[in-house]
C-alpha positions in Angstrom: -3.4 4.5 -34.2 -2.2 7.3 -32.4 -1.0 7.3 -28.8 -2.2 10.3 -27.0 -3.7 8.5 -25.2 -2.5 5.1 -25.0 -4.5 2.9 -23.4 -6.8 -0.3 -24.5 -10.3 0.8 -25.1 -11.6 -2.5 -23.0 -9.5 -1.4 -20.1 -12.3 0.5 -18.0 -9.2 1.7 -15.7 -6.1 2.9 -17.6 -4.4 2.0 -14.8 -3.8 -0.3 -12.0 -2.2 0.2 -8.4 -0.7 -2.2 -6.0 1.2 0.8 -3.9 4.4 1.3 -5.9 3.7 -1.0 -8.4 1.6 0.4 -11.4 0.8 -1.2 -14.8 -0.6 0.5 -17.5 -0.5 0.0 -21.7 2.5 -0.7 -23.5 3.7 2.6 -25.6 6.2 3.1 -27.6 8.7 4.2 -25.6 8.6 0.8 -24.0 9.6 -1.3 -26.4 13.8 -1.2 -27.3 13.7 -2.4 -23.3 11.2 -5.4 -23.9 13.1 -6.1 -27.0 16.7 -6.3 -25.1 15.4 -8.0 -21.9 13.8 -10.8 -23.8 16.9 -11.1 -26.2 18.6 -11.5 -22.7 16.5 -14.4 -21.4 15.6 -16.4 -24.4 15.6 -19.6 -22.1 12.4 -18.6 -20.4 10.1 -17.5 -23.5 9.1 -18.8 -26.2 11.7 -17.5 -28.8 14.4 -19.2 -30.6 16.1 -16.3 -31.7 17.2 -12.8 -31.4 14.8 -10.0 -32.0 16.1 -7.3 -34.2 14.9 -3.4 -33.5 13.0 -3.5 -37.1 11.6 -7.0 -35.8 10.4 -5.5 -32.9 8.9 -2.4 -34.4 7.1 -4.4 -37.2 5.9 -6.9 -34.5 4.0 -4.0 -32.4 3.1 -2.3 -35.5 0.9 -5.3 -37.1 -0.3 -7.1 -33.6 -0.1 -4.8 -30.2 -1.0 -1.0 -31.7 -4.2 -2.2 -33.8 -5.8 -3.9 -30.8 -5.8 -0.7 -28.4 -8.9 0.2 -30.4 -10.8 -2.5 -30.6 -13.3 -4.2 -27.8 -12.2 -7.5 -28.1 -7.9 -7.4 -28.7 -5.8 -10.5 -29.4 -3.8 -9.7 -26.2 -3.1 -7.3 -23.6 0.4 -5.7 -23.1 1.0 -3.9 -20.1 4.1 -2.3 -19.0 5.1 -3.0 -15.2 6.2 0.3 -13.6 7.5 0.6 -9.7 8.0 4.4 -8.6 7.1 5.4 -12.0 9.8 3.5 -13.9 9.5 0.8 -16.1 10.9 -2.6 -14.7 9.5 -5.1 -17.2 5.9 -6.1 -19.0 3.3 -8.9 -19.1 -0.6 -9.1 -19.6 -3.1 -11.1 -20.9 -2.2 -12.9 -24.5 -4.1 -15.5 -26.3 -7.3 -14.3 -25.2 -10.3 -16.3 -26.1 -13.5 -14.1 -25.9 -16.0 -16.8 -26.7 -14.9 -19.0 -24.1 -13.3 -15.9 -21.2 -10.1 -17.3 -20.9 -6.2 -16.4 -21.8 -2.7 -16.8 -20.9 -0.6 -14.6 -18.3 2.4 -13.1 -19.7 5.0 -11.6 -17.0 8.7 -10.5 -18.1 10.9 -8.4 -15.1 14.2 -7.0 -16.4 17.1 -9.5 -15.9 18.7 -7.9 -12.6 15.3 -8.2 -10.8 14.7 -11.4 -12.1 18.1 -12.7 -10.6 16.9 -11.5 -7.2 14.4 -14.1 -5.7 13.0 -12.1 -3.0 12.3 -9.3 -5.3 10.9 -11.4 -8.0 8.9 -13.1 -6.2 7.4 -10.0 -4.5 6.7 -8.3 -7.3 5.0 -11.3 -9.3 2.9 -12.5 -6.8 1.5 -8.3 -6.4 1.5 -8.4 -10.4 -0.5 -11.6 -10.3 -3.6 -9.8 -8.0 -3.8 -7.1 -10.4 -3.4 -9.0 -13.2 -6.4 -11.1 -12.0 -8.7 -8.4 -11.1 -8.1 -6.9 -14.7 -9.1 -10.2 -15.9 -11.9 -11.2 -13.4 -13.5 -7.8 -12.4 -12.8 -5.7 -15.3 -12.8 -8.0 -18.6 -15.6 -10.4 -16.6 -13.0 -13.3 -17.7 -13.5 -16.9 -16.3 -10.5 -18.4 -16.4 -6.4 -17.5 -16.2 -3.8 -20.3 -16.9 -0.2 -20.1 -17.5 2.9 -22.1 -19.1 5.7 -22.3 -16.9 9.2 -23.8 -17.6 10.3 -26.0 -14.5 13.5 -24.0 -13.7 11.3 -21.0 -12.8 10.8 -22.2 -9.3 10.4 -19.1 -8.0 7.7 -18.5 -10.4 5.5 -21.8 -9.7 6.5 -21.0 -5.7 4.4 -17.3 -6.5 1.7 -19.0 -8.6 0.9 -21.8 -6.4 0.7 -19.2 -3.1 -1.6 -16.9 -5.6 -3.9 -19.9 -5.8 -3.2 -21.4 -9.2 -3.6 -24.9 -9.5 -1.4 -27.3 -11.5 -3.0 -28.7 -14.4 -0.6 -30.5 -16.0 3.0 -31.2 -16.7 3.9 -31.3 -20.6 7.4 -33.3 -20.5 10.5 -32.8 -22.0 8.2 -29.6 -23.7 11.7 -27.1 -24.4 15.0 -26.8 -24.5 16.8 -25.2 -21.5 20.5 -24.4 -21.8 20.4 -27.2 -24.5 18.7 -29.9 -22.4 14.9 -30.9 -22.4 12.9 -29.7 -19.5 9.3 -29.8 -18.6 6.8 -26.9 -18.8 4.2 -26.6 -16.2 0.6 -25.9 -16.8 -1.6 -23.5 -14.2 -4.8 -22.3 -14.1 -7.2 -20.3 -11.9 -11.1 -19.7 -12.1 -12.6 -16.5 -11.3 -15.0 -17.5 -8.5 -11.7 -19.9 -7.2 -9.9 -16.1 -7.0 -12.9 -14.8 -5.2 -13.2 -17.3 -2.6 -9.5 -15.8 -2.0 -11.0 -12.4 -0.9 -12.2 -11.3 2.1 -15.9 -10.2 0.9 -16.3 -14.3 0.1 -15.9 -15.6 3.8 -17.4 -14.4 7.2 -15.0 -11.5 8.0 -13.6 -10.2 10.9 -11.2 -7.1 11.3 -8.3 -7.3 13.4 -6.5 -4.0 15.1 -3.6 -4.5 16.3 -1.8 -2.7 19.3 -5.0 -1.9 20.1 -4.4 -0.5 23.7 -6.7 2.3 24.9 -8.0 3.2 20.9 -11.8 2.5 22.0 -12.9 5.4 19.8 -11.1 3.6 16.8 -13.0 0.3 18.0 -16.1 2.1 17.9 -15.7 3.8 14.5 -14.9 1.0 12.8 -17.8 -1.4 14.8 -20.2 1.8 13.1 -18.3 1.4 9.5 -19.3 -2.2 9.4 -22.8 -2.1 10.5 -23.0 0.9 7.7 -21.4 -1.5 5.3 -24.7 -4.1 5.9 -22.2 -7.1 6.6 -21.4 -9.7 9.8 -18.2 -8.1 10.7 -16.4 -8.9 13.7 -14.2 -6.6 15.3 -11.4 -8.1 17.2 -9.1 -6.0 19.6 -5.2 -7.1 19.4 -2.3 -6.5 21.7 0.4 -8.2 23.7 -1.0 -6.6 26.7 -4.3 -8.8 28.0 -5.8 -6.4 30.2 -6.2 -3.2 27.4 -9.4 -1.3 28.2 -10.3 -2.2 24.0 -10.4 -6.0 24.9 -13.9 -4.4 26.5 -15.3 -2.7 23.8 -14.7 -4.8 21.0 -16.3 -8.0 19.6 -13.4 -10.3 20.6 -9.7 -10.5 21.6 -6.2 -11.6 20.6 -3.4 -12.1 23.3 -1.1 -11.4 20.4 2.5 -12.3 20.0 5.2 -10.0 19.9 5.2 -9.7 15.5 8.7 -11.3 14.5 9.3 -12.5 10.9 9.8 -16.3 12.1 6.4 -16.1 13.5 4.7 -15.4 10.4 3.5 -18.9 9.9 1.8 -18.7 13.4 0.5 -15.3 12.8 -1.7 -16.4 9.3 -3.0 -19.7 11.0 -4.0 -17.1 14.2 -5.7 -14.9 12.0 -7.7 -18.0 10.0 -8.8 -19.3 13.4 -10.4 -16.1 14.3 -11.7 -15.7 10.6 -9.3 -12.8 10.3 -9.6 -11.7 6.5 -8.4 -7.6 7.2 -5.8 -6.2 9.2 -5.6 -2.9 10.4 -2.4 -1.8 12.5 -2.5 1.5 14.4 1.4 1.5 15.7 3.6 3.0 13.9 6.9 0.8 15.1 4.8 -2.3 13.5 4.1 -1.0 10.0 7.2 -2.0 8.5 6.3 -5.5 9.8 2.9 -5.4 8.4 4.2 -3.5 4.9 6.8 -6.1 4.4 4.9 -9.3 4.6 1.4 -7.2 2.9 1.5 -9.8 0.1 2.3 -13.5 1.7 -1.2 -12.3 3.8 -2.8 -11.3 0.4 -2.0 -14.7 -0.8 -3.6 -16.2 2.2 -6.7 -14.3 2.3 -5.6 -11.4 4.7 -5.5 -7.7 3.8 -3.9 -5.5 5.3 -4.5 -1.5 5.0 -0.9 -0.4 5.1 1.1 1.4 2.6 3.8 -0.3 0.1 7.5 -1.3 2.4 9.2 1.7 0.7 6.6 4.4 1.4 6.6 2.8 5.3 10.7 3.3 5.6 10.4 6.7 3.9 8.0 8.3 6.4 9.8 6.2 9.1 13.3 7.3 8.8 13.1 11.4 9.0 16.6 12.2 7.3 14.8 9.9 4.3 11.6 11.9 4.5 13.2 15.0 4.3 15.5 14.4 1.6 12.3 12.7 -0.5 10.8 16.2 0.1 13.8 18.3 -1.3 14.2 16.2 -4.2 10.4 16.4 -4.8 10.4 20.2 -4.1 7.3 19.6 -1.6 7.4 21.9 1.8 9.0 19.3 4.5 10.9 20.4 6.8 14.7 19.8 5.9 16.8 17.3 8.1 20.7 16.6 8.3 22.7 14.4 10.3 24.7 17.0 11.8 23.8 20.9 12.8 26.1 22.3 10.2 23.9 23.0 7.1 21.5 25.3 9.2 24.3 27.6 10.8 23.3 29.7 14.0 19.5 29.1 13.5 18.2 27.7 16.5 17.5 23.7 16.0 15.2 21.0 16.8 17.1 17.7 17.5 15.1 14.2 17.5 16.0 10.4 16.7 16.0 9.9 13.4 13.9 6.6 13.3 10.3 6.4 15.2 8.3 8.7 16.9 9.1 12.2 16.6 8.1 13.5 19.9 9.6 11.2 21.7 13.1 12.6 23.5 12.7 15.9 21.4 14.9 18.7 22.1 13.1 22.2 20.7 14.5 25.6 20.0 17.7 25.2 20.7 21.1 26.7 20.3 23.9 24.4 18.2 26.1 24.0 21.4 22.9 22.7 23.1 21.6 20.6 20.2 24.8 19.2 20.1 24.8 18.4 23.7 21.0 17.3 23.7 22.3 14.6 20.5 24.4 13.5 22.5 21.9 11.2 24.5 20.0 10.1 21.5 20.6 7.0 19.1 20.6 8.5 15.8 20.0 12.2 16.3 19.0 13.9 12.9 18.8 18.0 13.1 16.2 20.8 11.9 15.8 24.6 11.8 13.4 25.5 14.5 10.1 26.9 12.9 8.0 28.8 14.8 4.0 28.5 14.5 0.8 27.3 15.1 1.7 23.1 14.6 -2.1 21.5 12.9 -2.8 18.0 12.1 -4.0 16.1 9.0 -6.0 13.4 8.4 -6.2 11.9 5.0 -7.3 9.2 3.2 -5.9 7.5 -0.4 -7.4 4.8 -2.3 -5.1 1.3 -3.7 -4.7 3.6 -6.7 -2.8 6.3 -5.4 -6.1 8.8 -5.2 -6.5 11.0 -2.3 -10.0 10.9 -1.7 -9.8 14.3 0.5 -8.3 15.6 3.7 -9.2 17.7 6.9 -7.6 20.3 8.8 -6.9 20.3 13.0 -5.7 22.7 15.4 -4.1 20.8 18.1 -5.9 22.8 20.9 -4.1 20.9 23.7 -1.6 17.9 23.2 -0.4 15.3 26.0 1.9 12.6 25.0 2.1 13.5 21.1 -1.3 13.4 20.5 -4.3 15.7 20.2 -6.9 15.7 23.7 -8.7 18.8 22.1 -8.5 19.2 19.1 -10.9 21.5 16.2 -11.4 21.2 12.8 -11.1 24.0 10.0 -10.9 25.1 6.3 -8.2 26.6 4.1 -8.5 26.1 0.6 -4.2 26.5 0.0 -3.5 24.5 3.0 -5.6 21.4 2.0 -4.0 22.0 -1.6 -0.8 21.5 -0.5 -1.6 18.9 1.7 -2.8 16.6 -1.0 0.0 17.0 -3.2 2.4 16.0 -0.6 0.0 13.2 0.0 -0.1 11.7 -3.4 3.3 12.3 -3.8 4.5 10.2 -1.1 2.7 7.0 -2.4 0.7 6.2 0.6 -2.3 4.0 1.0 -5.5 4.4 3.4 -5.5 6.3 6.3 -2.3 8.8 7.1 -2.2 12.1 9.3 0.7 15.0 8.1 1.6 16.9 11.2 2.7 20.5 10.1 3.1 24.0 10.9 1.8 26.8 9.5 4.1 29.9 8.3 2.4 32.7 6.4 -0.3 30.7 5.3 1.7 27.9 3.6 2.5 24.3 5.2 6.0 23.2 6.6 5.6 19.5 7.1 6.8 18.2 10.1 6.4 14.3 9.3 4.0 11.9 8.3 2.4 9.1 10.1 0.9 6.5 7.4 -1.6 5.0 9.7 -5.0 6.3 11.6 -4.4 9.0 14.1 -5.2 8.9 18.2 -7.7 12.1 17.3 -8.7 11.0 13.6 -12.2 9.9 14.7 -12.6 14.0 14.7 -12.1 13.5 10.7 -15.0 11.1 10.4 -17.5 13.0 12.4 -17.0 16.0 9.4 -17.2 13.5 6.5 -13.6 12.5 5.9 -14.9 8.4 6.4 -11.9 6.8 6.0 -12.3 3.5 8.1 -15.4 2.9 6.3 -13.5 3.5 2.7 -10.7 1.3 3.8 -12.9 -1.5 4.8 -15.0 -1.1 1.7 -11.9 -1.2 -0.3 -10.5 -4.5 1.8 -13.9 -6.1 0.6 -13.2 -5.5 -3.0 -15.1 -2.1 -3.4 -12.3 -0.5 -6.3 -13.9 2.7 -6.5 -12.5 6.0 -5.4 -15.2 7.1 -2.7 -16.6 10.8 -3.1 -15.5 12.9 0.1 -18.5 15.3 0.8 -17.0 17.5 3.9 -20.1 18.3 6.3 -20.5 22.0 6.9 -19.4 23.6 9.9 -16.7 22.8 12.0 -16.4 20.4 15.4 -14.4 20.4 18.1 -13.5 17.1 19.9 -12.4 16.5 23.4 -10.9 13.1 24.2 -11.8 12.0 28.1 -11.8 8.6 29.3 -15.4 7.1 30.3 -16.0 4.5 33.2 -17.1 1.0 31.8 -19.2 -1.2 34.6 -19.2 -4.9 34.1 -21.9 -7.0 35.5 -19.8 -10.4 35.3 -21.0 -13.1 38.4 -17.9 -14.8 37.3 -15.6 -12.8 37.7 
């Protein structure tokens, strides 16, 4: 066959997306790697010897190329990619049509294989996608897998992905010249399912919740629009937040620390927590980090991959992404010298951007102002009209669409009045720095405009304080992210409403009518 195309004619979706992680068909530029990193861990597969580069190229040639075309192929070889570039391979081999069943196959190059956190990171994300290619898009009914004991971070990743053991075939191989056991695992489709969040009663956490009522109400519309029981339950450290109010129930929550993760999971079951949506921005990393354990368990949460978090959170990183990638960000140093004697904005380098800012000014000043910051990074000072936006992007990488905001009047960072408008080059731009930056679900880009291009400022990969003005012109991006927690995989269609809105953000009395309080 040829390979203009390459992909496998029964794989409705030529691709599949976990954040950074991508896997897609095997092609021929893939396979001298597969060929030296199983050579290089023979004690793991089911090879006794070396594979020659003629081996290898008759083996694809006769088995993997022939089944692209065809409806129901042999196996299913996918190449494992993470920012693009390939780290290993697996798929679905010894498939069995008749009865809806095969084998997982999953190979990582031998460096990442050595590391255990990575490893097991990216198998247990491999093992999701890898099930909803076999359950959702091949309607298969059944996954096992052979697995030699040593591989204990392996049986550690299935196990948590909810495969059971089946069985324990002893002495089965040969391990660095001794006998070893290989352990069997399987898991049913509806027993990966019951996994998800649409299969239970669901409720939606927010976390930091604090005075975001308007993102309480949003999301209690999104999920009476979506035609489910969904609970919406306020979180914070703080018990007396005005959302504790509005929302359907509350969590006293503790302060997030990695040793309380346990605690955290067993919280979230107890409240029937199945989606997690976090709205601070010092808490995604958290959230990013420990995304797949809370898969694993049941819980979803709407944040973007660990290295996509750290990138928009550390501005020198940002900035340096967005020089290498030629997109308009605003460039950053760690000193004043590179911009010479243009005037400067000075900020800390990690969190908010606003926060202890130092604008316009002079290099003797910047330097003074640096002086009573943590980890000062410098800028030019760009003069113009600063806009916000909102965006949305789908678990594949897809930006679904994104709206423009004039920041009419700010107070503390974010937007009280704020007004929507169009610009064809402006939202152009603003989606390929968008999809360039790997993000998932809701973001907002803060820029300024300069002659009618964009100079982005920084990028906050969660839902705005004034996003809600987004949603009221069609840009629904709570309700696409709670779709899309709940198993929807399709990229929704963003029809922008005509006109334009302004919205003014003004706190609103609440009365009570409690006889015990």
């Amino acid at each position: 066959m040829t390979f203009t195309e390459n992909h496998y004619r029964i794989m409705p979706r030529p691709r599949l997306h976990d954040g950074d992680l991508s896997l897609r068909a095997v092609g021929p530029q893939d396979i001298e790697s597969i060929r030296q990193w199983r050579n290089a861990q023979m004690d793991v597969l089911r090879q006794s010897a070396a594979i020659t580069p003629e081996d290898q190229q008759r083996y694809f040639a006769e088995h993997v190329w022939p089944d692209m075309g065809v409806l129901q192929p042999q196996q299913i070889l996918l190449a494992i990619e993470r920012h693009g570039q390939l780290i290993g391979y697996g798929g679905l081999v010894h498939i069995s049509w008749p009865y809806r069943r095969a084998e997982i196959s999953f190979l990582l190059e031998p460096h990442l294989e050595r590391d255990p956190e990575t490893l097991l990171d990216h198998f247990s994300r491999y093992l999701l996608l890898i099930q909803d290619l076999a359950f959702e898009d091949l309607q298969l009914k059944k996954l096992i897998t052979e697995t030699y004991e040593h591989r204990v971070v392996h049986l550690k990743g299935l196990e948590a992905a909810g495969h059971r053991l089946e069985g324990r075939l002893r002495k089965h191989v040969m391990v660095g010249g001794q006998p070893a056991d290989a352990l069997i695992h399987g898991i049913l489709s509806h027993e990966a399912r019951s996994r998800s969040p649409s299969a239970r009663d669901t409720s939606v956490l927010v976390t930091s919740s604090s005075r975001k009522v308007p993102l309480i109400r949003s999301l209690k519309d999104a999920a009476i629009r979506l035609g489910q029981d969904i609970q919406i339950i306020a979180g914070d450290t703080d018990p007396m937040v005005s959302t504790r109010w509005e929302a359907d129930g509350f969590w006293q929550m503790p302060r997030l620390s990695n040793n309380l993760l346990t605690e955290l999971i067993e919280g979230c079951r107890a409240r029937a927590i199945s989606i997690v949506l976090p709205t601070r921005d010092g808490e995604l990393g958290f959230w990013a980090r420990h995304r797949t354990v809370l898969a694993q368990a049941g819980i979803e949460v709407i944040v973007s991959s660990p290295e996509a978090i750290a990138r928009c959170w550390d501005k020198l990183a940002f900035a340096l992404f967005g020089r290498d990638a030629h997109l308009p960000i605003i460039p950053a140093a760690d000193t004043p010298d590179p911009f010479g004697d243009a005037p400067l904005v000075v900020k800390e380098r990690f969190g908010a951007g606003s926060r202890w800012i130092g604008l316009d000014l002079p290099q003797d000043a910047a330097i003074e102002h640096a002086r009573g910051l943590k980890d000062p990074v410098f800028q030019p000072f760009i003069a113009g009209p600063e806009i916000s936006i909102d965006g949305w992007i789908d678990k594949h990488g897809q930006v679904a669409g994104v709206v423009l905001r004039r920041r009419d009047r700010v107070v503390s960072g974010e937007s009280q009045v704020t007004t929507t408008f169009r610009d064809a080059v402006l939202e152009k731009q603003a989606m390929r720095v968008l999809t360039a930056l790997q993000l998932r679900g809701p973001v907002v880009l803060q820029a300024i405009v300069v002659e009618g291009a964009l100079q982005v400022i920084e990028c906050n990969p969660r839902f705005g304080g004034a996003s809600t003005a987004s949603i009221a012109v069609g840009l629904d991006s709570l309700y696409w992210s709670l779709a899309e927690a709940l198993g929807d995989t399709t990229t929704p269609t963003f029809q922008r409403a005509p006109g334009e809105i302004r919205q003014v953000r003004m706190p609103v009395d609440r009365v009570l009518h409690d006889f015990g309080l």
